[in-house]
N, C-alpha and C positions, 0 to 999 in steps of 0.2 A: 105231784109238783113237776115231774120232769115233763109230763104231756103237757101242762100249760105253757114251759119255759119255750117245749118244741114247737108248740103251734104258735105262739107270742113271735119267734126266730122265721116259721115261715112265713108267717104275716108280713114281719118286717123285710122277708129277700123280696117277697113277693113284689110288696110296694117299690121297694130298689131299682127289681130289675125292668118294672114298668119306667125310671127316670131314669136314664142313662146319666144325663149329667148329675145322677147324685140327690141325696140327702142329707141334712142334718142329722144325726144320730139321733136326738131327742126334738119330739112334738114343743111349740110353743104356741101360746095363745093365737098367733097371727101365721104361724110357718107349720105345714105338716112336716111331722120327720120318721124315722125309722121304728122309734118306739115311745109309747107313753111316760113320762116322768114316773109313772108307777111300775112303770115292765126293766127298770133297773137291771136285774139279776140276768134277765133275759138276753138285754146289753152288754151288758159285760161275758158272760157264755159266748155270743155272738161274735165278740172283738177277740176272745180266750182261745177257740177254734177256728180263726183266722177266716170264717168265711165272710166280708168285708175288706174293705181297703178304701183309702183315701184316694177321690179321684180327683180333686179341685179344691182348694183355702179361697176363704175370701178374707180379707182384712175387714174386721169391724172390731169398733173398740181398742183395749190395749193385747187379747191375743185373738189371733185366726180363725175363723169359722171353719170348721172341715166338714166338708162331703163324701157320705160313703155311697157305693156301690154294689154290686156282688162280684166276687173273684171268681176263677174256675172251682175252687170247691164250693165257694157257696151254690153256684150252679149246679153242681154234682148232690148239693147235701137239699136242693129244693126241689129237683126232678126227680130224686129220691123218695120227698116224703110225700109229695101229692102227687096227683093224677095229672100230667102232663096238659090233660083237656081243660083241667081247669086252669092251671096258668095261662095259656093261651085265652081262657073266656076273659080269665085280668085284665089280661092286654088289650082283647076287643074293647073291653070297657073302656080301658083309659083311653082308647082311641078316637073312641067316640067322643069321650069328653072332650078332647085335645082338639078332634072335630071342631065341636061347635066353639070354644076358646078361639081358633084362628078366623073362623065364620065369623063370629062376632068383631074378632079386632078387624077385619078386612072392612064389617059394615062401617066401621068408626072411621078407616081412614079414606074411607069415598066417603063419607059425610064431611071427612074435612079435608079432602080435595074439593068437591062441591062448594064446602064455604070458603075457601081459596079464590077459589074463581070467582063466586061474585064478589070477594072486595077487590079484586083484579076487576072487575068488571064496571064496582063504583067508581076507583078508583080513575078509570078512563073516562069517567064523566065528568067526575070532581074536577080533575086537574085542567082543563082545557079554561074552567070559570075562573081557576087558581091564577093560570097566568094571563089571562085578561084582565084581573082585577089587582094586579103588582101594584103595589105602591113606590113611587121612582125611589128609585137609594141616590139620586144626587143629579147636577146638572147634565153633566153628560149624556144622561139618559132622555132627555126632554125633546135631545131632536131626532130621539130612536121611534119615539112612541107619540101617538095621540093623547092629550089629556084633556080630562072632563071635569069638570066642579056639579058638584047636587050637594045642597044642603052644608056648606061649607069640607065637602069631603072629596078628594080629590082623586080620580079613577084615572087608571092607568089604562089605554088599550093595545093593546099588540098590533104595531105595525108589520106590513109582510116586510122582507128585508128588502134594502137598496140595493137599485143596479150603479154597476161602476157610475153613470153617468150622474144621476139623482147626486151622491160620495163627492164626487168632483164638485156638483153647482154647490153644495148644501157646505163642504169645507170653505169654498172661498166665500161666501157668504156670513160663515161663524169667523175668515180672517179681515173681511171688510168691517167686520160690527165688532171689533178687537182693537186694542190697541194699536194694531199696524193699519187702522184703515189712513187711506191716504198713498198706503203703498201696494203694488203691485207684488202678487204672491209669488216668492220665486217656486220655479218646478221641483228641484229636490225637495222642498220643505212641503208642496203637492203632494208628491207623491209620497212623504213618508206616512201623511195624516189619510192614506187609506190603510194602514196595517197592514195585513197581509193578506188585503181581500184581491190583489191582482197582482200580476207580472209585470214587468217595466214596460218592454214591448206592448201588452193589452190597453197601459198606463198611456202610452202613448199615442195609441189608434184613437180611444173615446175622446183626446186633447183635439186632436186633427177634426175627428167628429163634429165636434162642440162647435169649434171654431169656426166649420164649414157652413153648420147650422144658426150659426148667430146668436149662439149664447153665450159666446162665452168672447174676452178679446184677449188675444194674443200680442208681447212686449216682447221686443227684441233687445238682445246684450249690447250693449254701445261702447262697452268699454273697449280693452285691448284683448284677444283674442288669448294671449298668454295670460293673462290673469282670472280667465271664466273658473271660477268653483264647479266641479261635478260635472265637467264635460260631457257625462253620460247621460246626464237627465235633461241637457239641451236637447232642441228640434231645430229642424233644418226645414224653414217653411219658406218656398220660391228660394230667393240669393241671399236670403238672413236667417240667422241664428236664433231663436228665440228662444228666451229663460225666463220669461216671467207669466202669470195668466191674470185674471181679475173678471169678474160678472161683468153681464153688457151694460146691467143699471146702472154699475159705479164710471164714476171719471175714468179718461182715458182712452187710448187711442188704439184703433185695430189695424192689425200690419194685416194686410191682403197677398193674396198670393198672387204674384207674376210668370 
């Protein structure tokens, strides 16, 4: 009886000392552990003669899983009872298994690096169809983009974005076909309806532009000079003052430079 319980015990360091991080004391159907539900006696001898210790709990359940190990005696009591060359074959052995276990997981995770990339890869096709085919979320959007009718269904196309100039004609145009047509756009209210697509100064250069090129006409302040709103977002074109802009197609008169 006592040669089973010893060989049972070196069985059990042996397997230990091949997991550093530990076993469970007792085998379960899905967990290997230090000893069979039938090697009992041998367990207990084991824990009795202190060669074991606890090297890590896990929480499951309502108490703690414990992992043993081998201690310096269990070491002393397992190079004792067998021939040193065979614990070392042990160890070759688990290594090899351990081997081919990280081989394996390494093949898994380049298979699914591999399948990463090509949905990164569909992905880069898909989306390009994605936002060409937006469907508008509301008016605003209407003088961003092209839109197409087929079959009662309405396609959205990505327009490239506007330069300052295109911003300029394309706001006075949405304030002439608004309820202030008839009026003359003043320049602060211009320049607020580009957002934050330019600088005042920039704001001001493509106005000069515009005007030079005849698209656009330029309305001078008439009133009293102490009463001009936003003196900053006036221009100074030849000896007048100008605050207001409007399209060449609408009414209205162009102040020329002298």
């Amino acid at each position: 009886m006592a040669d089973k319980l010893t060989q049972q015990i070196v069985e059990a360091l042996t397997r230990a000392a091949a997991e550093p991080a530990g076993l469970p004391l007792f085998s379960t159907k899905s967990e290997a552990g230090l000893f069979a539900n039938s090697a009992k006696a041998a367990a207990q001898k084991c824990l009795s003669d202190r060669l074991i210790e606890v090297v890590r709990t896990e929480a499951k359940g309502k108490s703690p899983r414990e992992f043993y190990a081998p201690n310096e005696a269990g070491w002393e009591f397992l190079l004792g009872a067998v021939n040193p060359k065979q614990v070392l074959e042990d160890f070759v052995r688990v290594l090899e298994e351990r081997q081919g276990e990280v081989c394996e997981l390494l093949a898994t995770a380049r298979r699914m690096a591999d399948s990463l990339q090509g949905l990164k890869d569909a992905v880069a096709r898909v989306l390009p169809q994605v936002l060409m085919n937006r469907v508008p979320s509301g008016p605003a959007e209407d003088s961003r983009f092209g839109v197409s009718r087929c079959n009662g269904t309405t396609a959205l196309l990505a327009a490239p974005p506007r330069t300052l100039a295109e911003s300029i004609l394309e706001e006075l145009a949405v304030w002439s076909a608004s309820a202030n047509a008839g009026e003359d756009c003043p320049l602060p209210e211009l320049y607020r309806r580009m957002g934050s697509e330019t600088t005042l100064g920039a704001f001001h250069d493509c106005v000069r532009e515009l005007h030079a090129a005849g698209s656009i006409y330029l309305h001078p302040w008439t009133g009293p000079m102490h009463e001009l709103p936003d003196p900053a977002y006036a221009l100074l074109v030849g000896h007048g003052v100008v605050f207001y802009a409007s399209r060449k197609f609408e009414p209205g008169f162009g102040m020329q430079d002298s």
